[in-house]
N, C-alpha and C positions, 0 to 999 in steps of 0.2 A: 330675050332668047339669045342675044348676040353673048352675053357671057357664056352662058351653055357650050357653043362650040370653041372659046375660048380659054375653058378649064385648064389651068395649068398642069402641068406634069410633076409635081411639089405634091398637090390634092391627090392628084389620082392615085401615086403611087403611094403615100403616105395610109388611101382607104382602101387599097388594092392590098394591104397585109394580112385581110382575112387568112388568103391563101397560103400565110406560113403555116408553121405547126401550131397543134392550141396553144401549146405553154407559150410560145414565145408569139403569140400574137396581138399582144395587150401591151409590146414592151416593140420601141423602135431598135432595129439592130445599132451597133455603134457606128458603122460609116452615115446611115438612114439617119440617126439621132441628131450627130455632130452638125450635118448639114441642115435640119432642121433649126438646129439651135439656132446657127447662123443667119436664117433665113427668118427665125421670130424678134430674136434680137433686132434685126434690120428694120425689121416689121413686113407682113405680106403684102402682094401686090391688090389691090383692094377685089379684084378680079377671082379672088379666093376667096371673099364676101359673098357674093352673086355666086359664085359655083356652089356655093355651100349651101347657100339659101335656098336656091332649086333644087338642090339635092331635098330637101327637107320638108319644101313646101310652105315656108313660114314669108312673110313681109319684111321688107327692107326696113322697117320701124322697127319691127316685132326683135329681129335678128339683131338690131343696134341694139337696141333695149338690152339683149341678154348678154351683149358684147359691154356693157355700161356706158354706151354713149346716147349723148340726149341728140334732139332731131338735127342743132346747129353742128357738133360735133360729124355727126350721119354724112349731113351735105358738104361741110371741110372738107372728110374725110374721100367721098365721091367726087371731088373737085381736084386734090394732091393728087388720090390714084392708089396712096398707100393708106394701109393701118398702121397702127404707134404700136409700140411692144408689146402694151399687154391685151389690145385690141387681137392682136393674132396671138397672143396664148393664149385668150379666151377660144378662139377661135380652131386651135389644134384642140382643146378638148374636148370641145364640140363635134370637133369632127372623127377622135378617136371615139368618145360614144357613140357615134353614129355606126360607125365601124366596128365597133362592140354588139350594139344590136343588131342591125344588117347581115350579120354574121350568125345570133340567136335564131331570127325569126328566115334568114335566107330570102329574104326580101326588103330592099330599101325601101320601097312603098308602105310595106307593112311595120317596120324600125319606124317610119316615122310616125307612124300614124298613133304608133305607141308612144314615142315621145312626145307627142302634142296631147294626149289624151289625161287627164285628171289622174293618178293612182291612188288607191289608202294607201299606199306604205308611206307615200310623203305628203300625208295631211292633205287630199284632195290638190294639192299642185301637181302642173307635168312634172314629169322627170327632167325634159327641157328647163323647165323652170328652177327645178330644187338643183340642177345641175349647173347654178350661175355661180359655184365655189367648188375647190377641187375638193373639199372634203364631200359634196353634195355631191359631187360627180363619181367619185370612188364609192358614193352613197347605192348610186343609179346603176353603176356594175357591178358591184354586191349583190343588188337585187336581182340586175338578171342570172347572175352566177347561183344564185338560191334556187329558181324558178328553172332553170337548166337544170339541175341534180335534182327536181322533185322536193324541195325543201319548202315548206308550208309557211307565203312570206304577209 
């Protein structure tokens, strides 16, 4: 729970864009962007790990697993403090989705409950799951963007 009150201000403000407008809430503004870039490039503070996690509700494995790191990679990674680059692009996507649906359903409780749940549209995988490629993830806001307009998915 110690990361919980340790969430950085990177996470919050990066999942706190629901509140822009729709069109432009799927899309980081250009100052918001730039400095992101900079900060995944670097790689994130692994403390972005654990806030995300509990946002989500999934396990410290489970969340490595969908980041591609195996358990030794996991423990490195909790021991430096940071993620590698593409540990936290994995990791902004994850968390723009979350922010996608949390935004659909108006509940992060309910967002996840959806992303950990099996869907048909992606072959009995979660969306979490089918969402471990940006094509699968642009996959997963397709669909909620289908299911938002009524469109039979």
């Amino acid at each position: 729970m110690k990361y919980k009150a340790k969430a950085s201000e990177e996470m919050k403000a990066m999942l706190a864009r629901a509140e822009e407008s729709e069109e432009s809430s799927s899309v980081l503004r250009e100052p918001e962007a730039a400095y992101m870039v900079e900060k995944v490039r670097n790689g994130l503070d692994f403390i972005e790990f654990h806030a995300f996690r509990e946002m989500i509700g999934i396990t410290e494995e489970r969340l490595g697993g969908l980041l591609g790191m195996s358990r030794a990679t996991l423990h490195r990674r909790k021991k430096s403090g940071h993620l590698d680059r593409s540990e936290s692009d994995r990791l902004v996507r994850y968390a723009r989705i979350l922010n996608r649906v949390t935004e659909f359903f108006q509940s992060r409780k309910a967002a996840a409950e959806w992303l950990n749940s099996p869907a048909f549209a992606f072959n009995g995988e979660t969306p979490l799951d089918y969402a471990d490629t940006e094509i699968g993830a642009r996959e997963v806001e397709a669909l909620v963007g289908r299911i938002e307009h009524g469109v039979f998915s």
